[in-house]
C-alpha positions as CSV (number, residue, x, y, z in Angstrom):
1,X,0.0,0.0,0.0
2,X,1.4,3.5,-1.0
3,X,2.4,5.6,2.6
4,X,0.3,8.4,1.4
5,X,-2.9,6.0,1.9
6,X,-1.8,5.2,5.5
7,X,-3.9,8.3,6.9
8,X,-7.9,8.4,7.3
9,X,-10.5,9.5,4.3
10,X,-9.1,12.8,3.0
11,X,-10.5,15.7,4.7
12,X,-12.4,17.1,1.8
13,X,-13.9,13.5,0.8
14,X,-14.8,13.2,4.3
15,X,-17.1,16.5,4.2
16,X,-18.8,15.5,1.0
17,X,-19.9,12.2,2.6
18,X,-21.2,13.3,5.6
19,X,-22.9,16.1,3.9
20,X,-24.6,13.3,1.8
21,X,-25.1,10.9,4.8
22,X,-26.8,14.4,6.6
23,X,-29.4,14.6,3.7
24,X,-30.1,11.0,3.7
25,X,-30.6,11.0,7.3
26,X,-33.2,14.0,7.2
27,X,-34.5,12.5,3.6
28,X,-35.3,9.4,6.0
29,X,-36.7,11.2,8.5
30,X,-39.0,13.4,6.4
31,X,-40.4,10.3,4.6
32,X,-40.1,7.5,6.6
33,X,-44.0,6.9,6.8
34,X,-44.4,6.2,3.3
35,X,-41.3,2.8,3.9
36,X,-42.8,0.1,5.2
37,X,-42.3,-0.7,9.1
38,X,-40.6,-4.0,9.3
39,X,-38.6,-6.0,6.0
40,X,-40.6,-9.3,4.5
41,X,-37.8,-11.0,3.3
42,X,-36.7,-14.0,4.7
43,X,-34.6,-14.7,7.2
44,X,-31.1,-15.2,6.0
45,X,-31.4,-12.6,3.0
46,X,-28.6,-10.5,4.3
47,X,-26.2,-12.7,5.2
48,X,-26.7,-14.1,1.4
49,X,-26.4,-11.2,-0.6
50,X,-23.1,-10.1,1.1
51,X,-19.4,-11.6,1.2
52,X,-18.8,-14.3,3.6
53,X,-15.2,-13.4,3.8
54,X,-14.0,-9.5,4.9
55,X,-12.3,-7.4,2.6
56,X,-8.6,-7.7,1.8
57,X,-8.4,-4.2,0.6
58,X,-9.9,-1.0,1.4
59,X,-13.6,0.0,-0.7
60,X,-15.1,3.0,-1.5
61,X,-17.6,5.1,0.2
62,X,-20.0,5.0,-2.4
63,X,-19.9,1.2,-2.9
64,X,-20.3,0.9,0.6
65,X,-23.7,3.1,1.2
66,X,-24.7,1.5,-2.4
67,X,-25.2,-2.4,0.1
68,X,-26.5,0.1,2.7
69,X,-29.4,1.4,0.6
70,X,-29.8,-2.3,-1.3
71,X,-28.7,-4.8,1.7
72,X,-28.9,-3.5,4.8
73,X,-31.5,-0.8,4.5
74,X,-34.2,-3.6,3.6
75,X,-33.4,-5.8,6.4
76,X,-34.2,-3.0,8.6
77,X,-37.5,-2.8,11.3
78,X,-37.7,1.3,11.3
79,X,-38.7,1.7,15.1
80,X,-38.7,5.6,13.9
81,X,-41.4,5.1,11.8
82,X,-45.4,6.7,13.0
83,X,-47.0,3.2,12.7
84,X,-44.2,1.4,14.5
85,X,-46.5,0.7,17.2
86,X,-44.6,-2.0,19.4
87,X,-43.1,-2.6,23.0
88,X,-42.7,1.5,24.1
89,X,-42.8,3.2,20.7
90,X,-39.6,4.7,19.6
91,X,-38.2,8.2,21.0
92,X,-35.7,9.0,18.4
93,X,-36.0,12.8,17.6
94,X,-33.8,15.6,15.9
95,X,-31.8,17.0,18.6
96,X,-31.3,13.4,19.7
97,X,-29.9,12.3,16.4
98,X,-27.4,15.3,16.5
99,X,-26.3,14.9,19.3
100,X,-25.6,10.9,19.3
101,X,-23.2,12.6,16.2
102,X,-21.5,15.0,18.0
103,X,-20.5,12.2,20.5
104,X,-19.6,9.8,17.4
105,X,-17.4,12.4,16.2
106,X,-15.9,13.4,19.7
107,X,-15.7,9.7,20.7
108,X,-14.2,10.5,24.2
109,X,-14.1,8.0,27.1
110,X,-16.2,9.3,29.8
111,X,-14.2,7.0,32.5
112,X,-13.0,9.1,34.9
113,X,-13.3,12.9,35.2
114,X,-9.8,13.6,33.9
115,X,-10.5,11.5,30.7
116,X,-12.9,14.0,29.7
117,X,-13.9,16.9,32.2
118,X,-17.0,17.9,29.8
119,X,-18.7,14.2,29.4
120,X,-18.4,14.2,33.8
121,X,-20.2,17.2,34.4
122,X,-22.2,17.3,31.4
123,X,-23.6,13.7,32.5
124,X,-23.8,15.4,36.5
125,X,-25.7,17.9,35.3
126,X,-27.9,16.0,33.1
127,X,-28.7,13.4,36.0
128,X,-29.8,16.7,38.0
129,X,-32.0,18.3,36.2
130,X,-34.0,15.1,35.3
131,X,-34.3,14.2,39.4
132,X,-35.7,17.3,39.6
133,X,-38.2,16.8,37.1
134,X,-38.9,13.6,38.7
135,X,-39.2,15.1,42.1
136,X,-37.2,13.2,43.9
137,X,-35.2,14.2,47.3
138,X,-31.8,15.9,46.7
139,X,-30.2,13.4,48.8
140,X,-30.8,10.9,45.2
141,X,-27.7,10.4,43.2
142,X,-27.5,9.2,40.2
143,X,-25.6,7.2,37.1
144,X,-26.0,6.7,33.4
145,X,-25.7,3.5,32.1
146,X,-27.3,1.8,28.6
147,X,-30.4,0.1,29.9
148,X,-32.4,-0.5,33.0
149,X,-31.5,-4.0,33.5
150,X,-27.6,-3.0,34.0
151,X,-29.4,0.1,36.8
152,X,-31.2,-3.1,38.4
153,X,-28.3,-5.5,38.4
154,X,-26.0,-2.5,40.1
155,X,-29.0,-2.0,42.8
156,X,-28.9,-5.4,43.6
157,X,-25.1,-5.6,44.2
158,X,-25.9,-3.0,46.4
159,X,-28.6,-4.9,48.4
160,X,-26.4,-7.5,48.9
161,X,-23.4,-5.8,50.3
162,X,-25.3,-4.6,52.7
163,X,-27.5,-7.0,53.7
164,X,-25.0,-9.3,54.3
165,X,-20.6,-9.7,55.2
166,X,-18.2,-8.9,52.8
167,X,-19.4,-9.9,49.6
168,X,-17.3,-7.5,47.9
169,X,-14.2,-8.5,49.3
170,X,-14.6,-12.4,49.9
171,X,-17.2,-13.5,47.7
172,X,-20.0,-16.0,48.6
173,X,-18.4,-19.2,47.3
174,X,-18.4,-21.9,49.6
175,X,-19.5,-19.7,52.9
176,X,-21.6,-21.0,55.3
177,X,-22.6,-17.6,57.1
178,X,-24.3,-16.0,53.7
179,X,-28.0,-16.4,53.8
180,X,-30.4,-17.4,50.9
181,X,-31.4,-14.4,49.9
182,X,-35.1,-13.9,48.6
183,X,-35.9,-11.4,46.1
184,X,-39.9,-9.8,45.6
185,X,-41.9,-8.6,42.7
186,X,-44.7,-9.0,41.0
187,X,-45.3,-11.9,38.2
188,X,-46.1,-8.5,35.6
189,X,-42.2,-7.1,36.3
190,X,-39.8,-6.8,33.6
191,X,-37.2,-10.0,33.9
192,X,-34.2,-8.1,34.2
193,X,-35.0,-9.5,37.9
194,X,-34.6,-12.8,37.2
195,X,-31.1,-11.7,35.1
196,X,-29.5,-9.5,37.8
197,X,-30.2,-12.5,40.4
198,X,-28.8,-14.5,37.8
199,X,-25.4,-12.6,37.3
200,X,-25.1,-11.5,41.3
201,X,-25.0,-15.3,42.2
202,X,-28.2,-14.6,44.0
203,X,-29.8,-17.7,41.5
204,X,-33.0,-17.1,39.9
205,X,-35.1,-19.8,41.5
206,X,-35.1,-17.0,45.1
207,X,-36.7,-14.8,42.4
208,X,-40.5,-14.7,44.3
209,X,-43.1,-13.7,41.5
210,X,-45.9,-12.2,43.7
211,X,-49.4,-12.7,42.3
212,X,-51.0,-9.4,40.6
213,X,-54.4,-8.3,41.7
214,X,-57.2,-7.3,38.9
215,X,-55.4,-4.5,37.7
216,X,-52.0,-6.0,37.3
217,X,-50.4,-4.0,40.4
218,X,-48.5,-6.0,43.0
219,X,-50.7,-7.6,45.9
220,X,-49.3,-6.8,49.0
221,X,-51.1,-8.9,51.0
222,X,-49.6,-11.9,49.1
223,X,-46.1,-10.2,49.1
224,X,-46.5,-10.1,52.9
225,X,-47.9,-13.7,53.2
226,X,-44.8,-14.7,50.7
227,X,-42.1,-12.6,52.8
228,X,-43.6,-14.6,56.2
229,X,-43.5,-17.7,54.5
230,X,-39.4,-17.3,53.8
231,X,-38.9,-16.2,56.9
232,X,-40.6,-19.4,58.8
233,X,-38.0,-21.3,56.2
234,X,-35.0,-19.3,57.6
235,X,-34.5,-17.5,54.2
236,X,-33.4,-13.7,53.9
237,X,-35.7,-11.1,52.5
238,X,-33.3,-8.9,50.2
239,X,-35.3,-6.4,48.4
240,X,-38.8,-6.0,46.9
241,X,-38.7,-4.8,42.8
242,X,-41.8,-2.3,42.8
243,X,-42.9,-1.2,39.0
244,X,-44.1,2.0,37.7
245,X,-45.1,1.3,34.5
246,X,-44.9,-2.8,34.1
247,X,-43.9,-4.2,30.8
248,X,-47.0,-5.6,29.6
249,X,-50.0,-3.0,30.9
250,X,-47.9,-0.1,32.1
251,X,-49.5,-0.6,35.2
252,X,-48.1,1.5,38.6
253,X,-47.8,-1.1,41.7
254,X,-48.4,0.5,44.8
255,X,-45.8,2.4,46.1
256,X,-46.3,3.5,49.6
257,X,-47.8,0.0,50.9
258,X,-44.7,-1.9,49.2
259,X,-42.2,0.4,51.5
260,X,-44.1,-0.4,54.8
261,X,-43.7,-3.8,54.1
262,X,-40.0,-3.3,52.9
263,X,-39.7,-0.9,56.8
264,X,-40.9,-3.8,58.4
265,X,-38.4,-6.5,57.3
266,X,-35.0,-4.1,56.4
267,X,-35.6,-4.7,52.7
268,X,-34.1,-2.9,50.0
269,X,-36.8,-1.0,48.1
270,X,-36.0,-0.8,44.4
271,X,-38.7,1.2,41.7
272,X,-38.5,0.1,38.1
273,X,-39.8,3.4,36.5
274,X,-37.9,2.5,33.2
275,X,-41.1,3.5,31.4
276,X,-43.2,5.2,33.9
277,X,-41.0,7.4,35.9
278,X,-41.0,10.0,33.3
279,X,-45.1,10.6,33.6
280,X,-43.7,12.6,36.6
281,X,-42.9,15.7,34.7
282,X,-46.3,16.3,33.8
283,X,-48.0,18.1,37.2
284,X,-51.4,16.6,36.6
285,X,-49.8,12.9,37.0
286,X,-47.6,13.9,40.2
287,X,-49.9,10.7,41.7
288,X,-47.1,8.7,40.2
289,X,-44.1,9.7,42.5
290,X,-46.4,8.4,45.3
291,X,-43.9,6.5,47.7
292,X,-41.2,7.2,45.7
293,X,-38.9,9.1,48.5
294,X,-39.1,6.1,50.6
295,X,-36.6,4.0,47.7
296,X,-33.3,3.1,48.3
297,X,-33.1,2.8,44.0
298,X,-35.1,3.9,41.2
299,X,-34.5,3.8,37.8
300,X,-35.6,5.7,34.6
301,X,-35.4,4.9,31.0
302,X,-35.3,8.7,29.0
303,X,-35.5,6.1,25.9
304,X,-39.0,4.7,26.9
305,X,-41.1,8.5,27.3
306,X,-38.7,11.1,27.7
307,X,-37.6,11.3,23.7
308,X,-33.8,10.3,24.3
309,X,-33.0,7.9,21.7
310,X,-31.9,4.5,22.9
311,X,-29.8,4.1,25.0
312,X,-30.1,5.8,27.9
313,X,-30.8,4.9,31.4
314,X,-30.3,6.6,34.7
315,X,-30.1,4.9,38.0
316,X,-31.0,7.2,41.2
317,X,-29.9,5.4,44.7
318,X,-30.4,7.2,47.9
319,X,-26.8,8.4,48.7
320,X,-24.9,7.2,45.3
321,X,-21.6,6.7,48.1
322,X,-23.6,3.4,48.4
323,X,-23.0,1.8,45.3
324,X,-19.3,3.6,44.6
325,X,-18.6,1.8,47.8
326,X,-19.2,-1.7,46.3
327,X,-17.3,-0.8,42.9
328,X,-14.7,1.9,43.2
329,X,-11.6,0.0,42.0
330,X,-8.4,2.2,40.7
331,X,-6.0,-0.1,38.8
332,X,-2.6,1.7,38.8
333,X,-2.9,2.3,34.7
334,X,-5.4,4.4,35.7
335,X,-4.3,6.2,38.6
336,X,-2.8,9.0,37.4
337,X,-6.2,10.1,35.3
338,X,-7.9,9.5,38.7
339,X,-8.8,13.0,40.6
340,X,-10.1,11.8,44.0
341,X,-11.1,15.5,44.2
342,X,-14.3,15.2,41.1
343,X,-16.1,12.4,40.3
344,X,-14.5,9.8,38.3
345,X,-18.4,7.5,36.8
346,X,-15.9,4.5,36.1
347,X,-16.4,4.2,40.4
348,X,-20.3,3.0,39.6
349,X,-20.2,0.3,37.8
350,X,-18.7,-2.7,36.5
351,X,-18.1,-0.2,33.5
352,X,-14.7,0.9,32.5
353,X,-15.3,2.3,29.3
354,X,-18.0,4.8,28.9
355,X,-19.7,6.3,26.0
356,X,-21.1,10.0,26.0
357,X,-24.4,9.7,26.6
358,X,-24.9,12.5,28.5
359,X,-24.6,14.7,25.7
360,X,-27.6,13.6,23.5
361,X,-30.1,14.1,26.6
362,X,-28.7,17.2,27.4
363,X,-29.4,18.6,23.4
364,X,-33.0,16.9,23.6
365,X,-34.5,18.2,27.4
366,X,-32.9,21.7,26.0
367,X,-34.2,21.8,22.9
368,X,-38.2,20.5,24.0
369,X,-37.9,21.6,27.9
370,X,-40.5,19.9,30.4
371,X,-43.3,21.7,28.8
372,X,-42.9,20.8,25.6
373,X,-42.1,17.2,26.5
374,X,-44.5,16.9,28.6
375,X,-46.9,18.2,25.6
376,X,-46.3,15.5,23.6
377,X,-46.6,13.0,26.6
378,X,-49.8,14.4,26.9
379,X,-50.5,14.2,22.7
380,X,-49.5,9.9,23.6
381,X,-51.6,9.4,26.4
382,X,-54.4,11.3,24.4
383,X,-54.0,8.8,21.4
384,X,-53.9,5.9,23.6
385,X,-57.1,6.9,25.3
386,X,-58.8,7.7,22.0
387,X,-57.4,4.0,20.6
388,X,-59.8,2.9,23.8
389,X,-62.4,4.6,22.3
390,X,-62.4,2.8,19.2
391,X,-61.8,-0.7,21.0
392,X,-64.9,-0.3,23.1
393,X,-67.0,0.5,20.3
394,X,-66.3,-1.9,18.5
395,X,-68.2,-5.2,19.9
396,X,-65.7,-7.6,18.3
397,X,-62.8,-6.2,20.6
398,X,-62.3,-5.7,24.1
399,X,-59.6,-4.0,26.6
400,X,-58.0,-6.3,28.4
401,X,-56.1,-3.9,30.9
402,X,-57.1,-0.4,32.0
403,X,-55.4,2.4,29.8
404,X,-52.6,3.9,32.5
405,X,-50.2,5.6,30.4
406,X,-49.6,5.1,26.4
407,X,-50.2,1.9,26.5
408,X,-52.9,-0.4,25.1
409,X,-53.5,-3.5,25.5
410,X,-56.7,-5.5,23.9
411,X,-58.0,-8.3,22.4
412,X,-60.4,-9.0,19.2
413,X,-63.1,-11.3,20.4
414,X,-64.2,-14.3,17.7
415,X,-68.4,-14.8,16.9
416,X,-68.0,-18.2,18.4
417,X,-66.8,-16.3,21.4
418,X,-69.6,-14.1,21.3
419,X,-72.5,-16.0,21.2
420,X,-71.4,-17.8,23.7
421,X,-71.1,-15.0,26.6
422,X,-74.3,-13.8,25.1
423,X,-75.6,-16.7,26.0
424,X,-74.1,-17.3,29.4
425,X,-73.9,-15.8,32.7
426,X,-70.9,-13.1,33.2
427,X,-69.5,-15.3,36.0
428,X,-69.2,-18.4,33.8
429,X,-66.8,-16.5,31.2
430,X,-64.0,-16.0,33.7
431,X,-61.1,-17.5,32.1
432,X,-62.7,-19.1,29.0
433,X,-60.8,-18.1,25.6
434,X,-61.5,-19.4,22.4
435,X,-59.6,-16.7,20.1
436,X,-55.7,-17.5,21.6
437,X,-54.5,-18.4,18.6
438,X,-56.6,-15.9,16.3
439,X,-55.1,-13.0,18.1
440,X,-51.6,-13.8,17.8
441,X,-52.5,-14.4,14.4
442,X,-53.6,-11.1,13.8
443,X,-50.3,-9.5,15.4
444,X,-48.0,-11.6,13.4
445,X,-49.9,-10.9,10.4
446,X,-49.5,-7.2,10.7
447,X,-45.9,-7.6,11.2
448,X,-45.2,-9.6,8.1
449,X,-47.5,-7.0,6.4
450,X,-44.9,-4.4,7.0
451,X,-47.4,-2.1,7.0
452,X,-47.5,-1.7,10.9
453,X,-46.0,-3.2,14.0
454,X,-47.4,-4.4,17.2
455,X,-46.6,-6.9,20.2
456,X,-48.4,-9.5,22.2
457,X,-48.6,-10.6,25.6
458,X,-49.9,-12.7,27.9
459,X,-52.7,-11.6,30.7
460,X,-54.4,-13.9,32.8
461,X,-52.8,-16.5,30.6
462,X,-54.7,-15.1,27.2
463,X,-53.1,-13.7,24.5
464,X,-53.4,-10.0,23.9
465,X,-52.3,-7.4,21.5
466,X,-50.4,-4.2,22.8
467,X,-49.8,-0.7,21.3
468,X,-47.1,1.5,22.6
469,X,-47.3,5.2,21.7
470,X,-44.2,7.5,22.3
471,X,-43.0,8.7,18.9
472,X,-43.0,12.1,18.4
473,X,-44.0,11.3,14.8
474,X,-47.4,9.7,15.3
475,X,-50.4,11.2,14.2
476,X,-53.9,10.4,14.9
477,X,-54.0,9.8,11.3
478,X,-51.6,7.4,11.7
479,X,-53.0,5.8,14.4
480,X,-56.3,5.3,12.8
481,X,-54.5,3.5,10.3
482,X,-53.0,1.1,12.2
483,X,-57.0,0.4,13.9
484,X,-58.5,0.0,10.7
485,X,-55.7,-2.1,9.9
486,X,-56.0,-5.0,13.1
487,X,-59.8,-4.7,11.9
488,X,-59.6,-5.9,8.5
489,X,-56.2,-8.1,9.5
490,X,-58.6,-9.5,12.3
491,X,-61.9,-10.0,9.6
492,X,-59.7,-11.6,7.4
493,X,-58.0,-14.3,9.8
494,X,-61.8,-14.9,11.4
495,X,-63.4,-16.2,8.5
496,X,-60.1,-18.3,7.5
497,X,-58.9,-19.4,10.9
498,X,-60.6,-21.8,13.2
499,X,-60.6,-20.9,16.6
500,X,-59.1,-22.5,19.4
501,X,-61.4,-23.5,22.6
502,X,-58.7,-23.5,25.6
503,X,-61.6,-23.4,27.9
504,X,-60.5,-27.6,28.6
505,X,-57.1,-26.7,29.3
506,X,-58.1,-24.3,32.1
């Protein structure tokens, strides 16, 4: 290779493609509605159409974004786009975009304080204003890492340490005075649970899944018979996982009931607001921090509601000394970029290396600010309460949770079905479900389609279709879409499909 080659894309090549990558990206943005939502080729179709071996020399830009457009682009499930309607919606917006650029571009280690001053405050900073919003005590610290389930994980470690001797230092193999530890939450929680007691050695089998009452919140009375029930067996209570916002109904456990319980037996509260949390910053929903200064941990996902584009996830512990306790660890490589005088992040986490997150939230809360976030939180939870509207005039679907936040969950109901509740009494319907299959049917349908995207749970062990508004690029227009959509999808698969009576296996 000639030495003149041995430097990066000459500077004036360089401009010209990102100036053409910057159009593309806006192109994208501007008329992404009219691409369809998820690919419908088969699996496979990308690996085939490019090389199985890497290259031996260097290609060209325009070659390269050619297999973007023609390979990769097809192959891609646009989470960005209005009818992208699955898990949380999708929060990528314009000052998000930039500024996930700026930190490309900057690509500093945000380590230790010394490693890069701006990404340490800036992330400080960041983590501040968004407790406020949240309305939690000054006396919450907090940490940005990529998702919720690392925030948990950390909490846990936490929990342990001090629940128990030395775990840090001497490790629980082979010990006789460690206790079982018992974790609590309810059987609608995320299962990051279930993974952090899996990584922390805790095991996931003294993961307790604590019945849900009618409206998928925690029961507390059965957390408390539970909790009593360990005890008598010489187990430890650890810590009790509390949800604002659950994964399948978005439904708030409550709060200030859970942390008597956790008072009473020296447990380590934990909130899993990942979605929910960020309803706070609307002043008409301040019923959501309810109990919430009585955590030890909570966390909050600005990539579920609060328009950060993914990832981004801040965990808040009461007195963040707690958890640098547990993982502060300077290597002597490192000690010379160590100021014990700032904060150095690398001391919260199992993290070494640390992107610049902070930056991208920082350019989104500044360029919306609450109100105008909280505007278009209130423009989702008005869609999803109109999307109600439609399901419960329509005699052939039904809601299958209450409507909490931007989330709807719901179920078409087959004719078979409804003849027979017409024809029997209301408390001879409880659990009987003939359309399982037909409505899974009608979600995976859609998604092939391409022309919209939705998931499906599980509730009360029936299948259910869910909707997830957050994009700041859904329109009521679109949104009616997508209804008229699951109506003819769900038509269609009626008249075809024969339903399944699981009434026999209840």
């Amino acid at each position: 290779m000639n030495r003149d080659n041995l430097g990066d894309v000459p500077s004036q090549n360089f401009r010209e493609q990102l100036h053409e990558l910057a159009d593309w990206i806006a192109d994208y943005r501007e008329h992404i509605d009219g691409m369809p939502v998820a690919p419908t080729a088969p699996a496979g179709s990308i690996q085939k159409a490019l090389p199985a071996t890497p290259p031996e020399e260097g290609e060209s830009f325009e070659r390269i974004f050619s297999n973007f457009e023609s390979v990769i682009l097809p192959g891609v499930v646009h989470w960005s786009h209005p009818e992208f309607m699955g898990y949380f919606g999708s929060t990528s917006t314009a000052p998000g975009i930039e500024g996930e650029i700026l930190s490309a571009a900057l690509n500093v280690n945000a380590m230790t304080w010394r490693t890069c001053p701006a990404a340490t405050e800036l992330e400080t900073i960041v983590i501040d204003w968004l407790r406020q919003w949240l309305r939690l005590p000054d006396e919450f610290g907090g940490v940005v890492y990529d998702t919720a389930s690392i925030g948990i994980m950390h909490a846990l470690a936490v929990a342990r340490e001090e629940a128990s001797t030395e775990i840090r230092k001497r490790g629980m193999t082979g010990r006789s005075d460690v206790p079982q530890f018992r974790i609590y939450t309810s059987d609608q929680t995320h299962s990051s649970v279930e993974k952090a007691a899996i990584a922390l050695g805790l095991g996931e089998d003294n993961v307790r899944r604590v019945r849900s009452d009618s409206e998928f919140r925690l029961d507390v009375s059965a957390l408390e018979k539970m909790v009593a029930a360990d005890l008598a067996q010489k187990m430890r209570p650890l810590a009790i996982v509390a949800s604002v916002g659950t994964t399948s109904t978005a439904s708030v456990d409550p709060i200030r009931e859970i942390a008597r319980v956790c008072r009473r037996h020296k447990m380590w509260l934990h909130i899993d607001g990942a979605y929910g949390a960020g309803l706070a910053l609307l002043p008409e929903h301040e019923w959501v921090t309810a109990g919430w200064s009585e955590a030890d941990s909570i966390v909050v996902n600005p990539h579920k509601m609060l328009f950060v584009p993914f990832d981004f996830s801040v965990l808040y512990l009461r007195d963040l000394e707690r958890l640098r306790r547990v993982f502060t660890l300077v290597p002597e490589y490192l000690r010379a970029d160590t100021v014990e005088a700032e904060k150095n992040y690398m001391d919260y986490g199992v993290q070494l290396g640390r992107r610049f997150r902070a930056l991208k939230a920082w350019m989104v809360f500044r360029t919306f600010g609450r109100i105008g976030i909280a505007a278009r939180i209130r423009e989702h939870l008005r869609l999803a309460q109109l999307l109600a509207t439609w399901i419960k005039s329509d005699s052939h679907f039904e809601l299958a949770a209450p409507v909490v936040m931007g989330v709807v969950c719901f179920r078409f109901i087959a004719n078979d079905e409804l003849s027979r509740r017409s024809g029997a009494k209301a408390d001879t319907l409880a659990g009987i479900d003939s359309t399982v299959d037909i409505n899974s049917a009608i979600a995976e349908s859609i998604n092939a389609s391409g022309k919209a995207y939705l998931t499906q749970t599980k509730l009360n062990g029936r299948t259910t279709m869910r909707i997830g508004l957050g994009n700041v690029l859904t329109t009521e227009e679109h949104l009616g879409r997508v209804w008229n959509l699951i109506r003819e999808t769900a038509e269609k698969i009626s008249r075809t499909k024969p339903t399944t009576d699981d009434s026999a296996l209840l």
